[in-house]
Legacy VTK file of the C-alpha trace (Angstrom):
# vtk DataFile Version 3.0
C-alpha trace
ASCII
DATASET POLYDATA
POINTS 103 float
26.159 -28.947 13.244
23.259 -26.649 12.445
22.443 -27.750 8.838
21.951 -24.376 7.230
21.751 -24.177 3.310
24.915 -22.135 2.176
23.282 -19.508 0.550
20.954 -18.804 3.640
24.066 -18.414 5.746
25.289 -16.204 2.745
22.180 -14.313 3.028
22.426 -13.308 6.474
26.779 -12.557 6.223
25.732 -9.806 3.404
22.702 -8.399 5.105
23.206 -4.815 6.005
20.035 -4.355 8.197
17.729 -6.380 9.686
14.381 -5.364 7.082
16.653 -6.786 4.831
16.595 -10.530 6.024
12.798 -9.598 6.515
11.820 -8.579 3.358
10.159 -11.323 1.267
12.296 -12.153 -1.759
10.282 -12.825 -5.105
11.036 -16.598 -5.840
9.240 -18.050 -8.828
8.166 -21.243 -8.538
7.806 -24.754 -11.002
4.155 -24.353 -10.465
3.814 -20.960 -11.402
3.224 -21.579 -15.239
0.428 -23.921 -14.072
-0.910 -21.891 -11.396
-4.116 -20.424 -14.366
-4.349 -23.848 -15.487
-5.314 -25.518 -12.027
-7.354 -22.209 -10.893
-9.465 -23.117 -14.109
-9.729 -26.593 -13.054
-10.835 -25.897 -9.912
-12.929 -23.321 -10.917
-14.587 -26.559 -13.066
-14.860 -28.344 -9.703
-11.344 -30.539 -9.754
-10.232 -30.376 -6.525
-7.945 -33.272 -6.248
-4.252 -32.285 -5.630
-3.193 -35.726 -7.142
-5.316 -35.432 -10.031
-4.580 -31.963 -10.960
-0.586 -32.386 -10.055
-1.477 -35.733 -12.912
-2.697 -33.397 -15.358
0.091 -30.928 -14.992
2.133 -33.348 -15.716
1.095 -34.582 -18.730
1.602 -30.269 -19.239
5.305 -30.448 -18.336
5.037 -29.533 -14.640
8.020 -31.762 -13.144
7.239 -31.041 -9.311
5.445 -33.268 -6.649
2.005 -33.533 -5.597
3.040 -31.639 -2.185
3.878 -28.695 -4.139
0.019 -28.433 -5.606
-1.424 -29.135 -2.367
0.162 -26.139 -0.355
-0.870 -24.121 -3.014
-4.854 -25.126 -2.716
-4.783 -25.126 0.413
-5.280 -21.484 0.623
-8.281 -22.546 -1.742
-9.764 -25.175 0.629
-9.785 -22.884 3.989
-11.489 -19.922 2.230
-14.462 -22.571 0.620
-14.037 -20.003 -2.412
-13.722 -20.787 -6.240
-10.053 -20.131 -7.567
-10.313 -16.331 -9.221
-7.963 -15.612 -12.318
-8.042 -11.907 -12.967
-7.435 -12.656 -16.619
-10.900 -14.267 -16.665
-12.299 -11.174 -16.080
-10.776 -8.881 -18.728
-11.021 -11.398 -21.629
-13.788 -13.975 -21.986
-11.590 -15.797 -24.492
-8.190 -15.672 -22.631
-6.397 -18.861 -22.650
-3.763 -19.876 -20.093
-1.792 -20.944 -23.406
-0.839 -24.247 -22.233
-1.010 -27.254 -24.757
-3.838 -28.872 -23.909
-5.760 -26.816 -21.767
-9.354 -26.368 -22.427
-10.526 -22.619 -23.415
-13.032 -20.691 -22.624
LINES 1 104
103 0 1 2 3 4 5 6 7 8 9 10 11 12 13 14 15 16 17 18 19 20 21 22 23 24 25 26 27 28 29 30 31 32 33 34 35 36 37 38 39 40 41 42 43 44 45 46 47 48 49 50 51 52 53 54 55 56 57 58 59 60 61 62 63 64 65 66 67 68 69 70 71 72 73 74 75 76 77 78 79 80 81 82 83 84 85 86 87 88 89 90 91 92 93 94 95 96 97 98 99 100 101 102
């Protein structure tokens, strides 16, 4: 047996062309909510994929630790600060989560 999700096999059945099965699909993700939140924090120098996915938590965020570590990882290997392009239009923009500290 080739254990293939259903709706992947589904995906390829109704594909017309092959871009199609090529072409990225938008998926949102649990994180994506959070995703200002922990570019702030590690912006302030939290870098800690258990501590931030701990804090998130205490936000709502009901997805593992694994899930906040792919998406800093990008973070690590580029040695760069997190950049939120709200930052940069609004000095008082708040990701509008409860408990999040402002700017």
């Amino acid at each position: 047996m080739l254990n293939l999700n259903p709706d992947t096999i589904a995906r390829y059945a109704n594909a017309t062309t092959v871009e199609e099965l090529l072409t990225a699909r938008n998926q949102s993700s649990k994180l994506d909510p959070f995703k200002p939140y922990l570019d702030q924090r590690w912006n302030d120098g939290c870098i800690g994929a258990v501590q931030l996915t701990h804090e998130i938590r205490e936000l709502g965020y009901h997805g593992t630790d694994r899930t906040v570590r792919r998406y800093l990882e990008p973070l690590r290997a580029s040695g760069r600060a997190a950049i939120n392009p709200w930052r940069r239009r609004s000095a008082t923009w708040s990701p509008g989560l409860p408990g999040t500290p402002t700017t």
